[in-house]
N, C-alpha and C positions, 0 to 999 in steps of 0.2 A: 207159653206161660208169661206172663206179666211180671215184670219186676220194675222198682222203685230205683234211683241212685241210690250207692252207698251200701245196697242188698248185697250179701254174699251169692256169688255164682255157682263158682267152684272153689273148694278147699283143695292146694298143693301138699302134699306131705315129701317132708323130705329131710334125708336125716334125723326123723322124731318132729320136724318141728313142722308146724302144721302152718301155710301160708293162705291167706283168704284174698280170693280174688273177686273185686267186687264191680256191679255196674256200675260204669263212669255215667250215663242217664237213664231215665226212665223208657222204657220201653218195651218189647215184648221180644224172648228168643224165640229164633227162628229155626235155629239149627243146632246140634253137639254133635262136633265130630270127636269125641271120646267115649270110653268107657270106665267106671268104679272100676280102679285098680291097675290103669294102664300107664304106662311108661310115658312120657312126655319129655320134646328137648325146647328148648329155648328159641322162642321166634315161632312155636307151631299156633296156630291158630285152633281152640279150643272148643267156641260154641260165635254163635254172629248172635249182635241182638239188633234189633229196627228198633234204633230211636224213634220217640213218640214226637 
């Protein structure tokens, strides 16, 4: 999928509050190592994207 800078990727929820993580450049993801609804710690790597 193609995304733009500044697009949201992924939304973090946590404690209620919802955290938007967005691409630093344009380009296309390659991969999501997660799933809607899973647990996540700090430092894990979420989805890769190929800058354009």
């Amino acid at each position: 999928e193609q995304v733009k800078l500044g697009a949201d990727l992924i939304i973090l929820e946590s404690m209620k509050m919802e955290i938007p993580i967005v691409a630093e450049t344009d380009g296309t993801v390659i991969e999501v190592y997660c799933n809607e609804g899973d647990s996540v710690i700090e430092g894990q790597v979420l989805l890769m994207v190929d800058p354009d």
